[in-house]
C-alpha positions as CSV (number, residue, x, y, z in Angstrom):
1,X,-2.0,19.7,-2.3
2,X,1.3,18.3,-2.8
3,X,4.5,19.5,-1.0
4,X,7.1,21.0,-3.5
5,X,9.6,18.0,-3.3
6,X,6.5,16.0,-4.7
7,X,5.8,19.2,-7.2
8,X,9.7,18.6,-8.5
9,X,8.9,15.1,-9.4
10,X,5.6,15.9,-11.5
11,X,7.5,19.0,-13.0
12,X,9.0,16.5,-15.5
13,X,5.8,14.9,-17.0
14,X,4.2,18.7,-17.4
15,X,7.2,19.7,-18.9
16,X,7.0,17.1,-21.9
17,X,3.8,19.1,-22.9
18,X,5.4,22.6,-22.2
19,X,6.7,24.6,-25.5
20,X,8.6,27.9,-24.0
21,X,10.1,30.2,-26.1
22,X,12.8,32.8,-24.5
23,X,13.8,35.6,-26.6
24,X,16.9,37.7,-25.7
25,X,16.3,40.7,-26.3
26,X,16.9,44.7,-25.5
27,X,14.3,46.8,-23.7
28,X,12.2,49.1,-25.0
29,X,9.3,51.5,-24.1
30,X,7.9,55.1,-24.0
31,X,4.6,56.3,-22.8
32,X,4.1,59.5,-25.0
33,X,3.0,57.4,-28.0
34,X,-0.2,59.2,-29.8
35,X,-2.3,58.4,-32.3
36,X,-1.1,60.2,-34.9
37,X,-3.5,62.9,-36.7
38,X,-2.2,63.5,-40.3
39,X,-1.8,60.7,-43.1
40,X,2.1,60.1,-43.9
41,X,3.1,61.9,-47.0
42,X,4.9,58.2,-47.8
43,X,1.2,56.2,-47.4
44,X,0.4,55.1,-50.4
45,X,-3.4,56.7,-51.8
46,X,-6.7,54.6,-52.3
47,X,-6.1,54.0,-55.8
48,X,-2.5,53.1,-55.8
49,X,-1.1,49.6,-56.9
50,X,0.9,47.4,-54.9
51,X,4.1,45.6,-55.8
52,X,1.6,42.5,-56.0
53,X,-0.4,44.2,-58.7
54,X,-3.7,44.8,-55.9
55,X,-5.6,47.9,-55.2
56,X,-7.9,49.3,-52.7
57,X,-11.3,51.0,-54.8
58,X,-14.3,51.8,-53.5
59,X,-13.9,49.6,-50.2
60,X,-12.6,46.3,-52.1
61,X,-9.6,44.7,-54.3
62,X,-9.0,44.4,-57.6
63,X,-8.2,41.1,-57.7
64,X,-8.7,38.7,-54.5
65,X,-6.3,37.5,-52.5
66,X,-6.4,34.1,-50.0
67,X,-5.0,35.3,-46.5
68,X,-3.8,32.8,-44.4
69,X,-4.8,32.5,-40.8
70,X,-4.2,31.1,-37.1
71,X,-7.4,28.8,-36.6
72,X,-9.5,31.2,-33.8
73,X,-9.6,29.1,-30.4
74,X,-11.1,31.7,-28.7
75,X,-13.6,34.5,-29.4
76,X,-11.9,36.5,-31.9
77,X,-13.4,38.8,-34.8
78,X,-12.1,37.1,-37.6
79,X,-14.3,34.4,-36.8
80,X,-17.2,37.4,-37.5
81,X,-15.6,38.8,-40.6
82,X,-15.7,35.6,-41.8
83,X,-19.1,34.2,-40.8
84,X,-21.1,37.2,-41.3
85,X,-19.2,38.5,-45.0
86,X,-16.9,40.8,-44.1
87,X,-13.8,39.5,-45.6
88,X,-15.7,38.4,-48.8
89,X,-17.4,41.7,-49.3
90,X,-13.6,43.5,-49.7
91,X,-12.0,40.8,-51.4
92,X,-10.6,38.4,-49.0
93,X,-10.7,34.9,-49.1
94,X,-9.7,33.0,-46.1
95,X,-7.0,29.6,-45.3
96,X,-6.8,28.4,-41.8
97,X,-3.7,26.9,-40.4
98,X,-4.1,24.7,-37.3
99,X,-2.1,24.3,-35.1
100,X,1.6,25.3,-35.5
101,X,4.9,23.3,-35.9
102,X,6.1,21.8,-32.3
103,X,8.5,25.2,-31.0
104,X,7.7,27.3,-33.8
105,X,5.5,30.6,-32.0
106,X,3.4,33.1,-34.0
107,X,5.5,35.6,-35.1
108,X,8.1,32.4,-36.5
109,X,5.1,31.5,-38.1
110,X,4.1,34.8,-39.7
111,X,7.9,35.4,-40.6
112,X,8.2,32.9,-42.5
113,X,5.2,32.8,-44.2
114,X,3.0,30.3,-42.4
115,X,0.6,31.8,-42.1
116,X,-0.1,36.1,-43.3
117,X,-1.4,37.8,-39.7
118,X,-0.3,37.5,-36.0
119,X,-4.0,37.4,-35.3
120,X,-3.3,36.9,-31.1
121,X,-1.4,38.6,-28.9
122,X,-0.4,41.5,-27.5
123,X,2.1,44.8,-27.5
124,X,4.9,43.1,-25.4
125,X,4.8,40.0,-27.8
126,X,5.4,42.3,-30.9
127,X,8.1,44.4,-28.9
128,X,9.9,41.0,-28.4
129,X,9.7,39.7,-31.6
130,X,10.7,43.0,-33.3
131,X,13.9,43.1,-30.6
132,X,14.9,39.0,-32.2
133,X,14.7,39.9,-35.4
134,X,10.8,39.6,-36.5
135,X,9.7,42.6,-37.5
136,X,6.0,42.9,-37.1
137,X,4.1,45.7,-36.9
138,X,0.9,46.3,-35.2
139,X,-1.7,47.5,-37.9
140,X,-5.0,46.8,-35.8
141,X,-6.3,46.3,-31.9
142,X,-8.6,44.1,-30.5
143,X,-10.7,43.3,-27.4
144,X,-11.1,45.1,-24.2
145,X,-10.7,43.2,-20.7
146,X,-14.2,43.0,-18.3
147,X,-15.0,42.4,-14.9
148,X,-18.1,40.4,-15.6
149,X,-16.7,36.4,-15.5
150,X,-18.5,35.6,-18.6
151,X,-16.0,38.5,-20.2
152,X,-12.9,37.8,-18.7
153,X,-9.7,37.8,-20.5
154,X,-7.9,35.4,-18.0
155,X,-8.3,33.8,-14.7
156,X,-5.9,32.5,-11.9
157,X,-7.1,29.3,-10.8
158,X,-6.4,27.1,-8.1
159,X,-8.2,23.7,-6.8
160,X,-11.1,24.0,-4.6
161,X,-8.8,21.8,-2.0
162,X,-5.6,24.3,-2.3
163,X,-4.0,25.5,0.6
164,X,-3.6,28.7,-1.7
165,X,-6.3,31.2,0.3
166,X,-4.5,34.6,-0.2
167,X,-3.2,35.9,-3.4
168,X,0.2,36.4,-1.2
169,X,0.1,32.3,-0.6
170,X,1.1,32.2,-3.9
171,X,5.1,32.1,-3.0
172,X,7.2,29.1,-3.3
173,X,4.1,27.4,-6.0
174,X,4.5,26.4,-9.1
175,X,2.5,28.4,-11.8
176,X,1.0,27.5,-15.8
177,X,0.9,29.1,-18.4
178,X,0.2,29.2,-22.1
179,X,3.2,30.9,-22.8
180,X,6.2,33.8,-22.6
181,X,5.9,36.8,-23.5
182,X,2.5,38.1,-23.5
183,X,-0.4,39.0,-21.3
184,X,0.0,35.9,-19.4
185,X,3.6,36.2,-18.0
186,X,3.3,40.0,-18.2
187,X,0.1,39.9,-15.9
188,X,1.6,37.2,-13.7
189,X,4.7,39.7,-12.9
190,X,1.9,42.9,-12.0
191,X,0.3,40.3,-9.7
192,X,3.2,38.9,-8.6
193,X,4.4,43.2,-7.4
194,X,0.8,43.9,-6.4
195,X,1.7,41.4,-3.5
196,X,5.1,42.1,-2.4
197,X,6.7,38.6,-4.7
198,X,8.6,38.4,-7.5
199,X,9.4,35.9,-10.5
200,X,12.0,34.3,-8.2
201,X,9.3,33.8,-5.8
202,X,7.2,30.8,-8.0
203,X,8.3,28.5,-10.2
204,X,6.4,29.1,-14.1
205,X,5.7,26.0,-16.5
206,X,4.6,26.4,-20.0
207,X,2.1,24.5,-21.6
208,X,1.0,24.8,-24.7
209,X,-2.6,23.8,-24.2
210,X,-5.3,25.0,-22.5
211,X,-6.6,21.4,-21.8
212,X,-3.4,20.5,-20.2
213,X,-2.9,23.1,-18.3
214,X,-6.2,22.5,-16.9
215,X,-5.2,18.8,-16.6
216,X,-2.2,19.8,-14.8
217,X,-3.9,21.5,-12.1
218,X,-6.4,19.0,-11.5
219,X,-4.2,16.2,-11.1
220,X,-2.0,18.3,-8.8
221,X,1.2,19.2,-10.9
222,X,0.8,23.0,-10.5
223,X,-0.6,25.0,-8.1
224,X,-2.2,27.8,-10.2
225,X,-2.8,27.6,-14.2
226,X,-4.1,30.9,-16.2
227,X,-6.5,30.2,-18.0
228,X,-8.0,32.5,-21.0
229,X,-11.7,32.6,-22.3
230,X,-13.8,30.5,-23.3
231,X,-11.4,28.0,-21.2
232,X,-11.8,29.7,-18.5
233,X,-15.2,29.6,-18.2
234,X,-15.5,25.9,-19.4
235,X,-13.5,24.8,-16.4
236,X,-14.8,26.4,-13.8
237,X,-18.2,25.5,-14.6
238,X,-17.0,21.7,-14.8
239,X,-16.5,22.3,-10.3
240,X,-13.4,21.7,-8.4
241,X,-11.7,25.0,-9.0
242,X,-12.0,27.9,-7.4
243,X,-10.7,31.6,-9.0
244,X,-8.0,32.7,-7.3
245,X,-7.5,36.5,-9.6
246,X,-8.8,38.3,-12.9
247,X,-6.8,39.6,-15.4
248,X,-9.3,42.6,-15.0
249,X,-8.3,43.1,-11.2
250,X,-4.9,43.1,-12.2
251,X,-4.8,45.6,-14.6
252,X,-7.4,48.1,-12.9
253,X,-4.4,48.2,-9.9
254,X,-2.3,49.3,-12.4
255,X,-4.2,51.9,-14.1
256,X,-7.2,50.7,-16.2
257,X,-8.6,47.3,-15.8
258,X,-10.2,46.9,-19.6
259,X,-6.7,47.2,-21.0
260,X,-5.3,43.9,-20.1
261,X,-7.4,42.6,-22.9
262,X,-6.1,44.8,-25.9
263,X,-4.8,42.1,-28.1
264,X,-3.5,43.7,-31.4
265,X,-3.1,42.3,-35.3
266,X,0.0,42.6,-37.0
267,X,1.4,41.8,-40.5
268,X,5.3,41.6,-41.0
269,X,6.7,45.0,-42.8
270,X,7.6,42.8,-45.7
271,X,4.1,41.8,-46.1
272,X,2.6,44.9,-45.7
273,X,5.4,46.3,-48.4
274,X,4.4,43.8,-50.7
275,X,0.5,43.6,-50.5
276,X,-0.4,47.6,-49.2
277,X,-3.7,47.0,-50.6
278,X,-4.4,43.7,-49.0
279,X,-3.1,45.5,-45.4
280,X,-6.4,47.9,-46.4
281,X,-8.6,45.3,-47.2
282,X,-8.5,43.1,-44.1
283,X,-8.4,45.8,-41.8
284,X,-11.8,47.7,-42.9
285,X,-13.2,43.7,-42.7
286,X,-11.4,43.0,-39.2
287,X,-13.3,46.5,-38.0
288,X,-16.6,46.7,-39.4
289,X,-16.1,42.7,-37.8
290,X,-15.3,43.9,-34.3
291,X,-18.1,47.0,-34.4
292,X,-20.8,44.3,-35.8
293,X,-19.9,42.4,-32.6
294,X,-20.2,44.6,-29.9
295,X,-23.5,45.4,-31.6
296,X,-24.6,41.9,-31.5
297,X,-23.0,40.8,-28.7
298,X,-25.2,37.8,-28.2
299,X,-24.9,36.6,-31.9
300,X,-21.6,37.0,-32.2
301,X,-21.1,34.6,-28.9
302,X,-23.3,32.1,-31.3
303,X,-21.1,32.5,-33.6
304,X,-17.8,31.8,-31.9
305,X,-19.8,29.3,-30.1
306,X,-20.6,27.3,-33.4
307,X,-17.0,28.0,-35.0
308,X,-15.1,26.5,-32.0
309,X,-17.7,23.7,-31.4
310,X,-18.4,25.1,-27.8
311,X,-21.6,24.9,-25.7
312,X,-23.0,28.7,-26.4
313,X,-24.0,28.0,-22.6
314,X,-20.3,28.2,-21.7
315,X,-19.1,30.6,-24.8
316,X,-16.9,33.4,-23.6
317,X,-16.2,36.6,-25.1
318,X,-15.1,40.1,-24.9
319,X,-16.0,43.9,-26.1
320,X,-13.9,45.3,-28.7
321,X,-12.6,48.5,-28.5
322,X,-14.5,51.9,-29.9
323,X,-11.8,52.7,-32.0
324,X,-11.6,51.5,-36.1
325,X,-8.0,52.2,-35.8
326,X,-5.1,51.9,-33.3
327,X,-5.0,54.2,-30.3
328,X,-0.9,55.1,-29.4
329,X,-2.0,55.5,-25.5
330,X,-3.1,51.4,-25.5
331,X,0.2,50.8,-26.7
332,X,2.3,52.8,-24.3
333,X,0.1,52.0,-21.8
334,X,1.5,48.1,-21.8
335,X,4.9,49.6,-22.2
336,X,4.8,51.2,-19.3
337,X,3.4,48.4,-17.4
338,X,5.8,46.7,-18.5
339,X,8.8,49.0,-17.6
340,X,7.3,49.4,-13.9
341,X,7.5,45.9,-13.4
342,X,10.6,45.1,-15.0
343,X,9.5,42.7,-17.4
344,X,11.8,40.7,-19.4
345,X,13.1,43.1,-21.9
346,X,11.8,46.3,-20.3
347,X,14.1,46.6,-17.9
348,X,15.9,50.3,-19.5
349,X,12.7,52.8,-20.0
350,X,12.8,54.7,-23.3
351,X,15.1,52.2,-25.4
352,X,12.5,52.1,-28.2
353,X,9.4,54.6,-28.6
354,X,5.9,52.7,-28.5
355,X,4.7,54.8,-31.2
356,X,7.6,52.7,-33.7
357,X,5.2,49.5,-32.9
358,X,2.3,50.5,-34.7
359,X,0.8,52.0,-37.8
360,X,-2.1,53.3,-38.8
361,X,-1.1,54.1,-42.5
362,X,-2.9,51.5,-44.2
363,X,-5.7,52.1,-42.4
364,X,-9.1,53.0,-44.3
365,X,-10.9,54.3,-41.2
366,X,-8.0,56.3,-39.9
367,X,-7.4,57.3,-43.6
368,X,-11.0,58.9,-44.4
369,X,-11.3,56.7,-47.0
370,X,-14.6,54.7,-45.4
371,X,-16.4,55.9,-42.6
372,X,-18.4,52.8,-42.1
């Protein structure tokens, strides 16, 4: 392994690839957020029309409408609602974007129309985007974390040859990562506490690609690179890393390992203003999408396998949560987590309420208006 006076030098070429995003922002959080058990006397009924002219009867739309997505490149259940009908069977027709302007992130991209649905990410990216200015709100959930490898929602790696043999060995390294904001940094911070270190202890480096930040710890720019599934999985099978933590570790030390996974779908309140119906529509799709998958587990890794052109031998994926329709506790639980460790943004407790993050108004699950 490198010295760090060597690591300086190469800090240069990973930066080139690195795209980081800092958002100043206030602090938020509460952890008394519930689900809430009565439909909003403002949510607008089955049968009502949007300002777009769309409604939501008998489990479809009037009239279709072409939603505009992320391209998956990981296991993710619009790939499913796609693939298997979903989204046609309730009206939806789908556009994928690739990949994003250079320095625009999601929510940019979703604020100014882009693309329609931050389809990946998590509570603290949403908090952060709402505190600059983008107001998104969190309409849907998604996976669940696992302690089984082939489920993993992100590994710490390190080279086979590190001299990184305890988590604590960690201080004074340099550290990749896909991005700010979300699980990844959040995560990082928890492990970071769990072992007596802080964010001042490493040096981070965003990347913007899982190849290069695989690249950059093979070639001995970084010291440990965070990799998320199927990634994770496809580089540790290719030899000459070895796993240094699980996201699933992490979590479970503070409180519930399966929830560093809960990724969560949101629309921009503007959108969801303008097409209530459509809102309706892709989230009975995006649901009866997740439930079909953790029913067929094995052909919905096919699936994703096939979509993102990955050996089904080295396909990743994850369990979706139980729930058709946002659970508050989820929500405040990365809140919390996020207070405790004094994450960027979180550092005053109570400055906004979880439970102003999400909605389930729009939902047709949550609503009674389909059961299945």
């Amino acid at each position: 392994m490198k010295n760090m006076k060597n690591m300086k030098k190469m800090k240069k070429s990973v930066l080139v690839l690195a795209l980081v995003t800092v958002l100043a922002i206030g602090a938020i959080g509460s952890y008394a957020a519930q689900v809430p058990t009565t439909t909003p006397a403002s949510t607008p009924g089955a049968a009502s029309v949007g300002p777009d002219g769309r409604s939501f009867v008998d489990g479809k739309l009037n009239k279709r409408y072409t939603l505009k997505l992320v391209r998956p490149t990981q296991f993710n259940e619009a790939i499913f609602a796609d693939k298997q009908g979903f989204f046609d069977a309730v009206g939806i027709d789908v556009e994928y974007i690739g990949a994003l302007p250079q320095g625009v992130s999601l929510a940019q991209a979703v604020q100014t129309g882009i693309v329609d649905v931050f389809g990946s990410g998590h509570t603290t990216n949403i908090a952060l985007a709402r505190q600059a200015g983008v107001k998104l709100k969190i309409v849907n959930a998604g996976t669940l974390d696992s302690p089984d490898f082939t489920q993993t929602h992100m590994t710490w790696f390190v080279r086979e040859d590190s001299d990184i043999r305890t988590e604590a060995d960690i201080k004074g390294k340099t550290l990749a990562l896909g991005s700010l904001g979300g699980c990844e940094e959040l995560w990082t911070t928890v492990f970071l506490r769990q072992n007596g270190l802080t964010r001042e202890d490493i040096e981070i480096v965003v990347i913007n690609r899982p190849i290069a930040i695989e690249q950059a710890l093979r070639q001995g720019q970084v010291d440990v690179a965070i990799l998320h599934g199927p990634n994770n999985r496809i580089a540790y099978e290719a030899g000459g890393l070895r796993i240094l933590k699980k996201s699933y570790d992490i979590a479970a030390g503070a409180g519930d390992g399966t929830l560093s996974a809960v990724g969560v779908r949101a629309f921009t309140e503007d959108f969801i203003a303008e097409h209530p119906a459509v809102v309706r529509a892709y989230l009975a799709a995006e649901n009866r999408a997740q439930a079909w998958a953790n029913a067929n587990y094995e052909q919905a890794l096919a699936d994703a396998a096939e979509f993102l052109e990955v050996d089904h031998k080295l396909i990743a994926g994850y369990p979706y949560t139980a729930s058709r329709w946002v659970e508050g506790e989820k929500i405040a639980f990365w809140v919390k987590t996020a207070e405790d460790n004094k994450f960027t943004g979180f550092e005053t407790p109570g400055a906004v309420r979880a439970e102003d993050l999400y909605t389930n108004d729009y939902n047709p699950f949550f609503l009674g208006e389909l059961s299945e």
